[in-house]
C-alpha positions in Angstrom: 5.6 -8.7 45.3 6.8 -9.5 42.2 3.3 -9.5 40.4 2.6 -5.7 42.3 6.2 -5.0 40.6 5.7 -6.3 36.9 2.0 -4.3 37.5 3.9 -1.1 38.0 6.2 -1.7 35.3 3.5 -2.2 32.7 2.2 0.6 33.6 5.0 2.9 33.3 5.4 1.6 30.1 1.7 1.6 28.8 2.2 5.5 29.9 5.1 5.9 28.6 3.6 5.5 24.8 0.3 6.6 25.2 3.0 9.6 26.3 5.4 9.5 22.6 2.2 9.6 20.9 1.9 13.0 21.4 5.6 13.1 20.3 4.7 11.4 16.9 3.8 14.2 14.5 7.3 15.6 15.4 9.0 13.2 14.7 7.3 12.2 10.9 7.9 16.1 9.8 12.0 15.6 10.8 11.7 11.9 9.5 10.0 12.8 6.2 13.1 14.6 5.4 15.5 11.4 5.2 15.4 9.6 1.5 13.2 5.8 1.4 16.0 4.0 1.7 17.5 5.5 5.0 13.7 5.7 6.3 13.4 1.9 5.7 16.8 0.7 7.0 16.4 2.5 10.1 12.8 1.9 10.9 13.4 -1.8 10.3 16.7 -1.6 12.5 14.6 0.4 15.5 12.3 -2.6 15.1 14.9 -5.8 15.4 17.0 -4.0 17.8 14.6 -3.1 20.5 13.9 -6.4 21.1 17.7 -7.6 20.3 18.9 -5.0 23.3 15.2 -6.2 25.3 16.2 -10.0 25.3 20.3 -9.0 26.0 19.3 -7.0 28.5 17.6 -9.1 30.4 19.6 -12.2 29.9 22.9 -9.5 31.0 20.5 -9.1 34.5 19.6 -12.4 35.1 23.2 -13.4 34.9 24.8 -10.5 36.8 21.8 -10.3 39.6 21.7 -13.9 39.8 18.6 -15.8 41.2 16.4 -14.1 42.4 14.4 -14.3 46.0 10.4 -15.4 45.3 9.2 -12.3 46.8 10.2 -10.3 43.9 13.0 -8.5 42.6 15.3 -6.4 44.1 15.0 -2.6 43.6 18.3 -2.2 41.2 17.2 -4.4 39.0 14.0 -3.5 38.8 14.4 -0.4 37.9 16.7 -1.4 35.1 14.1 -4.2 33.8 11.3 -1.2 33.8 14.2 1.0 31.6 14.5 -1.8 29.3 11.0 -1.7 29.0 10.8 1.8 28.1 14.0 1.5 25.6 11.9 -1.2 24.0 8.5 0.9 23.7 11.0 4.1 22.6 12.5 2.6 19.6 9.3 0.1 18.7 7.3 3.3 18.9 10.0 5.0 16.7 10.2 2.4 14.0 6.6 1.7 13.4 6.6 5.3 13.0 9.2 5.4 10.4 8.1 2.4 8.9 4.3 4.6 8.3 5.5 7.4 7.0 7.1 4.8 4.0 3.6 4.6 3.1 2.3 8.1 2.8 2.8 9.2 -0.5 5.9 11.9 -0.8 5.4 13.6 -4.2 3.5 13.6 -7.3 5.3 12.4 -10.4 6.2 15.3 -13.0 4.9 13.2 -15.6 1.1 14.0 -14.2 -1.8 12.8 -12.3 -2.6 9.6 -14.4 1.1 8.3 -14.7 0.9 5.9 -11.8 -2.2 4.8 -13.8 -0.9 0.8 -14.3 -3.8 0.4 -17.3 -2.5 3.6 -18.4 -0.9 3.1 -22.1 -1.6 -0.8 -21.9 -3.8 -3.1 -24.6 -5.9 -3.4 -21.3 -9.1 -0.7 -21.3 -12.3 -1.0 -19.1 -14.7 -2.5 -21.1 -17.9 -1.2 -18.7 -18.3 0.7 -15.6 -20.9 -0.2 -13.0 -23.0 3.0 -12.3 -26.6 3.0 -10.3 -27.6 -0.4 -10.2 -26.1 -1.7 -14.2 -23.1 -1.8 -16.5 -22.2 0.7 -18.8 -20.7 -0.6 -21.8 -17.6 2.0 -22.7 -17.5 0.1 -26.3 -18.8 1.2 -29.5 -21.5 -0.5 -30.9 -19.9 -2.0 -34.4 -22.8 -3.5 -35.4 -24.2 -1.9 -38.7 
C-alpha cells in the first residue's frame, strides 16, 4: 500500500508541473518587471525554501502522526505529504523560473551595439580571422 500511495503521489506531482509549465510564460512577463536584484533574491529564496518547508514538513508529520502502520500511511497524512509535494514542485518551478529570466538579456546599453564588446577599446585586436578553410591575417604587411 504504501508503494501504490507514494506512486500516486509522484504522479500528482509529475502532473502538477508538466501542468505550471503552461503557466510559465505568465509568469516571466509579470517577473520581468521586478529589478535583478529582487529577481535574484527571490528566485534563490523560492529555491532554499521549498525544500526548507519540504524537509520541516515532513519531519512536523512524522512527529505529530507518529509511526506509522507497514501497510502505508494513513489518508490525513497522506494527503498532506502529496501537498507538500506539490508546494515543493510550485515554488522549485517558480524559482528556476525566476532564476532564467536573470539570464535573458533585458536591454541594450545606450552607449551602442559594440559596448559590451570586452576587446572593445583594449591594446588587444584580432590579429587573423579563420574564414573557408585558412587564416586571414587582419595586419598590414610592413615589410617594404
Amino acid at each position: 500500500m504504501f508503494w501504490l500511495q507514494g506512486a500516486v503521489s509522484f504522479a500528482i506531482w509529475i502532473l502538477y508541473g508538466i501542468g505550471l509549465r503552461c503557466r510559465t510564460e505568465r509568469t516571466v512577463a509579470r517577473v520581468e518587471s521586478w529589478s535583478r536584484n529582487t529577481r535574484a533574491a527571490v528566485g534563490a529564496a523560492c529555491l532554499i525554501l521549498s525544500g526548507v518547508l519540504l524537509l520541516a514538513g515532513l519531519a512536523a508529520l512524522r512527529t505529530l502522526a507518529g509511526p506509522q502502520p507497514s501497510d502505508g500511511l494513513e489518508t490525513v497524512p497522506w494527503i498532506a505529504v502529496t501537498l507538500l509535494g506539490i508546494t515543493f514542485v510550485e515554488l522549485q518551478v517558480l524559482g528556476a523560473t525566476i532564476m532564467v529570466s536573470l539570464a535573458k538579456p533585458t536591454s541594450v546599453s545606450k552607449r551602442g551595439p559594440g559596448a559590451s564588446n570586452p576587446w572593445r577599446g583594449s591594446r588587444w585586436r584580432t590579429i587573423a580571422t579563420y574564414r573557408e578553410g585558412h587564416w586571414i591575417s587582419k595586419r598590414k604587411d610592413r615589410r617594404r
